[in-house]
N, C-alpha and C positions, 0 to 999 in steps of 0.2 A: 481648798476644801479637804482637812487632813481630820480624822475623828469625827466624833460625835460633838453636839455642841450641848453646852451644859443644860441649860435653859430654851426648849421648844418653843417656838412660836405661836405654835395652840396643839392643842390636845384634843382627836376625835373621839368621841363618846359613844356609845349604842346603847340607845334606850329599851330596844328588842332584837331578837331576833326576825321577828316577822317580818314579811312585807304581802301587801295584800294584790303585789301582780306577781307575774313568774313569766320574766323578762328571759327571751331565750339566750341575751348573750349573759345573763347575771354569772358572776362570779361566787356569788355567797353560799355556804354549804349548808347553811340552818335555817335557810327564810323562809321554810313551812312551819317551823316549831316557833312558840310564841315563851322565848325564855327572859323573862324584862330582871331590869337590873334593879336592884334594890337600893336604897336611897341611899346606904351607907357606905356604896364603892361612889357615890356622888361626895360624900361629905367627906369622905377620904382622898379625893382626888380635890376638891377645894382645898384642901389645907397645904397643896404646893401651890393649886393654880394664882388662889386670889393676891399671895407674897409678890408673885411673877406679875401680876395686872396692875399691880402698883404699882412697880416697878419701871412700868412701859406695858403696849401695846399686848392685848394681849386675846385670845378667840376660845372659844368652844364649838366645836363643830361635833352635832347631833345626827346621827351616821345610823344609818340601819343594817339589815333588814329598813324597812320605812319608819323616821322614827316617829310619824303621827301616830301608825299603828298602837303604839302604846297608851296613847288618849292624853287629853290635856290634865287630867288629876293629876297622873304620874309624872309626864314628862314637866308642869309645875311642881312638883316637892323633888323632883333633881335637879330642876334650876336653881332652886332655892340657895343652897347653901353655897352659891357663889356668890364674889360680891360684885358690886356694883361696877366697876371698872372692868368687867369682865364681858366682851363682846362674846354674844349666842348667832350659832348660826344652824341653819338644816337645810339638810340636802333631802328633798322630798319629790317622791314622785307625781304630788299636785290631784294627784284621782280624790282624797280624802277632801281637800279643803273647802267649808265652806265660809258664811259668815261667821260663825263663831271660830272657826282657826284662823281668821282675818284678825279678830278680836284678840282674840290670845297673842299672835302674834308683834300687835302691836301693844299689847298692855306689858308685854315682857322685852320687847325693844329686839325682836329675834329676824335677823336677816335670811330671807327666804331665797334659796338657789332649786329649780326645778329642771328635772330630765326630762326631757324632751328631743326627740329626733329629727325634726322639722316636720315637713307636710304632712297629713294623714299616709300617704303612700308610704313614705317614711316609716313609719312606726309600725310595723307591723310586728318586729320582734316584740314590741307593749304591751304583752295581753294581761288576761285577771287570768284567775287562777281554774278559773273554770275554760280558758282558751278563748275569751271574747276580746276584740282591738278593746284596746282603754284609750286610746286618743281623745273620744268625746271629753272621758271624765277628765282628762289634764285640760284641757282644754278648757271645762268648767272651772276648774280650779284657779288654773292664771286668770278669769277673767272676774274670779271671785277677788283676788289681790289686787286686779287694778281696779276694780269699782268700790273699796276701801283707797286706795291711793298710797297701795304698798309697793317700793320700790321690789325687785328680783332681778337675778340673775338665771340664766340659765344653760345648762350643761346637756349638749347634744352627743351621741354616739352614732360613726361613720361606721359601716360592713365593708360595705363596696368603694371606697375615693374611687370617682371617673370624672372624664367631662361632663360640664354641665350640672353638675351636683352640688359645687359650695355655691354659686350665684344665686339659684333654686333656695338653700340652705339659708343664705344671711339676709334672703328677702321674707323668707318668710318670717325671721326673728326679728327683723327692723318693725313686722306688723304687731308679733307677738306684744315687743315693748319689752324686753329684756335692756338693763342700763351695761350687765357684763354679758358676754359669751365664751363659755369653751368648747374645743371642739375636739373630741378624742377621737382617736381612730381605733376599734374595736382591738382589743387586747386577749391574746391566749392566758386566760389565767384562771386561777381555782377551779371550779364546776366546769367553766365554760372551758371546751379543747376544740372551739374550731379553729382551723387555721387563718390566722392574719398576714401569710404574706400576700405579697399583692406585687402587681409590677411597675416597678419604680420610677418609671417615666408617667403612670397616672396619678400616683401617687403626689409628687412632686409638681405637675400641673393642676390638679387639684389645690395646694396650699397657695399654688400663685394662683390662678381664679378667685381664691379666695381673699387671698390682700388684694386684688384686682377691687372685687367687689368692696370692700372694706373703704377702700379710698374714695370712692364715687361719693359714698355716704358714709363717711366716720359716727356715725351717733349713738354707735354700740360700741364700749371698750372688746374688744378681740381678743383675750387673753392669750394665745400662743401667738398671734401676729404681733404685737406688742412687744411681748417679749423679744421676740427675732431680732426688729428693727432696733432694742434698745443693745440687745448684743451687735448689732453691726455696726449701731456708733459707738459702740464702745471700741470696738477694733480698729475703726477709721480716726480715732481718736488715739489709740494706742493705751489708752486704758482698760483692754477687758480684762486683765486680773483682779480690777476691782468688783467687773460684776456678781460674780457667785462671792456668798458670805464664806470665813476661811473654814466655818463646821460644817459638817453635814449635819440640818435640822432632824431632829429622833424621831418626831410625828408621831406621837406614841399613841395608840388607838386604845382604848380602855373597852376590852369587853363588860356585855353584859356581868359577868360574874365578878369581875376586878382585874380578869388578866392582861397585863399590858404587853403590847407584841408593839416593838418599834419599826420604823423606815417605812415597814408598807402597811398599810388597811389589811390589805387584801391578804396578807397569811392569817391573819384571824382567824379562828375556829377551825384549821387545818394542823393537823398530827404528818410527823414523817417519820420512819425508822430509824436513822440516823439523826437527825435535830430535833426530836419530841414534839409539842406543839407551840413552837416559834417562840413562844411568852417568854419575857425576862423577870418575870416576878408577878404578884398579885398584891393590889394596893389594899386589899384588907389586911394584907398583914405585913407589907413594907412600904412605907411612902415613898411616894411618885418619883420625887425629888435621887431621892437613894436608889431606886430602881434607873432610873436614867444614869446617876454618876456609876452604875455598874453594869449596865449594858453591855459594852463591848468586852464583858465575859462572857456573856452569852457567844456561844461557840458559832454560828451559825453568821453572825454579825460579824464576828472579826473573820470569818471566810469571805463575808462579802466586801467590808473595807480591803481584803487583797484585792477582790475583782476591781475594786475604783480605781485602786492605785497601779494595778493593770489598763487599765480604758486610759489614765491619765499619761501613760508612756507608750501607750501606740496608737490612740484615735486621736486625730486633730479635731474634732467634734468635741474633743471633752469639755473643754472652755465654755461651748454654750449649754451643757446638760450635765456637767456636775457627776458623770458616769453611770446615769439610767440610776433604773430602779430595782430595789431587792425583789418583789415578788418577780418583773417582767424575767429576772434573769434563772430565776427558782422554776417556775411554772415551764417554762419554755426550753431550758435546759438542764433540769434535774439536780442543780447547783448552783452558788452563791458567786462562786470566783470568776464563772466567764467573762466575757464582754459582751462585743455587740447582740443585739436579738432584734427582734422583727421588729416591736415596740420602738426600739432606736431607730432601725431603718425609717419606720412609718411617724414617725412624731418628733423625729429630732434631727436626724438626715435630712430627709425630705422634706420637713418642714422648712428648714433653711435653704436649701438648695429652690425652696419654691418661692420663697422671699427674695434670693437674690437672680431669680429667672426673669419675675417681674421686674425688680432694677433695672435689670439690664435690658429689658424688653420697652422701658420706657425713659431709658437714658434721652439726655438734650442732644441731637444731632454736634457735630461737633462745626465751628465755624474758621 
């Protein structure tokens, strides 16, 4: 994983700014202001995507703020001008949806991922914006997609990993009826500055509870357990250099206005004194294409490909995480070139270390 790779694998979008809860761990800086994107940084961002979808595989993922907030007129004439080869997805927090976003949904073939914490106990960070739980309303919402007979996914956030918490966690999702699950462990980043460390022996029991649980009843894809197991047969096989691709994917987030801020979501809408506001160009006035093969001018980006190639010469960790993430290591350390940060500890350390606890915890006696 050396550079940038030319061609993304999909491109996040933000239909608004808003979002109609005020989630206390949110990262986003603008999800009270309601600033939607005009249809022409859509039809300018098609005229790389749709080449790239023909080409091979290819996604749009609809990113907020919430992108229903924006309502189905709008977010239909930003779909519009992609084409047909062009996988839609959104990340929703499920309070909006009812029958007619079941509708929409499937008239537009749009893969639904919902945030969810697990059990009402759980979710308390979830409120509206007025400070009331919104659990009910997600909870409406998923049950508005399965009584349509819409497939989803859904994406949970940990505060606390301890015992007892991911068994709790993957039962309740096995009820929910989610086909994928992720499972983040809360992150220091943008708005949000609480702290994410935590102590690495629960951390770490945590992730194995969790493939613990997973195994009993495989029926949910587990997306970081998954991953784990396919990096430790790749090593017990002697091929994990082929697991990471050789680019790092750009994941270029296309604000509201056009501005594209690559690697991470999460510096969007964020200014610094030193790196200005993260953006490497704006697709109203340079396509997408051109903005990505010039990226790693963007000064800020070639600070943080030293920090990869830093993680890549003194963590043995690197092989399985490709050297963390730009915001986790911005947010958390003031700059692009460090290494480890807490995020690594908590999701990529740990997560392995919890996978191979359980290994070893359920090894065959020996005969």
């Amino acid at each position: 994983m050396r550079g940038l790779a030319a061609v993304p694998a999909y491109v996040v979008m933000q239909p608004t700014t808003l979002c109609n809860l005020d989630c206390v761990y949110c990262y986003l800086p603008l999800r009270a202001a309601d600033r939607r994107m005009p249809v022409a940084v859509a039809e300018a961002v098609a005229a790389s995507v749709n080449p790239w979808a023909r080409a091979g595989r290819f996604s749009v993922v609809w990113h907020g703020g919430e992108p229903l907030a924006a309502g189905r007129e709008l977010l239909a004439a930003l779909i519009a001008p992609f084409g047909p080869e062009v996988e839609h997805h959104v990340q929703t927090n499920a309070a909006l949806i009812d029958d007619a976003w079941c509708r929409f949904f499937a008239e537009h073939q749009i893969r639904v991922s919902v945030s969810v914490d697990g059990p009402r106990e759980h979710n308390g960070g979830r409120v509206t914006r007025g400070g009331r739980p919104a659990y009910d309303r997600i909870v409406r919402g998923v049950a508005a997609l399965r009584r349509h007979g819409l497939p989803f996914s859904a994406l949970a956030v940990v505060g606390h990993p301890k015992p007892g918490l991911a068994r709790e966690l993957y039962d309740f999702f096995l009820d929910l009826g989610p086909d994928v699950l992720g499972v983040n462990i809360e992150e220091t980043e943008g708005v949000n500055t609480r702290a994410n460390r935590h102590d690495a022996a629960a951390v770490t029991a945590f992730w194995a509870e969790l493939v613990a649980a997973w195994r009993r009843n495989p029926r949910i894809h587990l997306r970081e357990v998954e991953w784990s197991l396919r990096y430790a047969a790749a090593v017990l096989d002697g091929v994990e250099g082929e697991v990471l691709p050789h680019h790092l994917d750009p994941i270029p987030t296309v604000g509201h206005d056009g501005s594209v801020t690559v690697l991470s979501p999460e510096l969007a809408g964020f200014t610094n004194p030193r790196y200005g506001d993260f953006s490497s160009g704006n697709v109203l006035a340079t396509p997408l294409a051109e903005i990505l093969a010039e990226a790693t001018q963007t000064p800020w980006v070639g600070e943080f490909l030293t920090g990869v190639e830093a993680c890549r010469s003194s963590c043995p960790y690197f092989g399985f995480c490709g050297g963390g993430h730009a915001a986790n290591r911005y947010f958390e350390q003031g700059r692009f070139d460090g290494t480890e940060t807490e995020h690594c500890r908590n999701s990529k350390i740990r997560l392995l270390e919890g996978v191979l606890e359980h290994a070893r915890g359920h090894r065959s006696p020996a005969v």
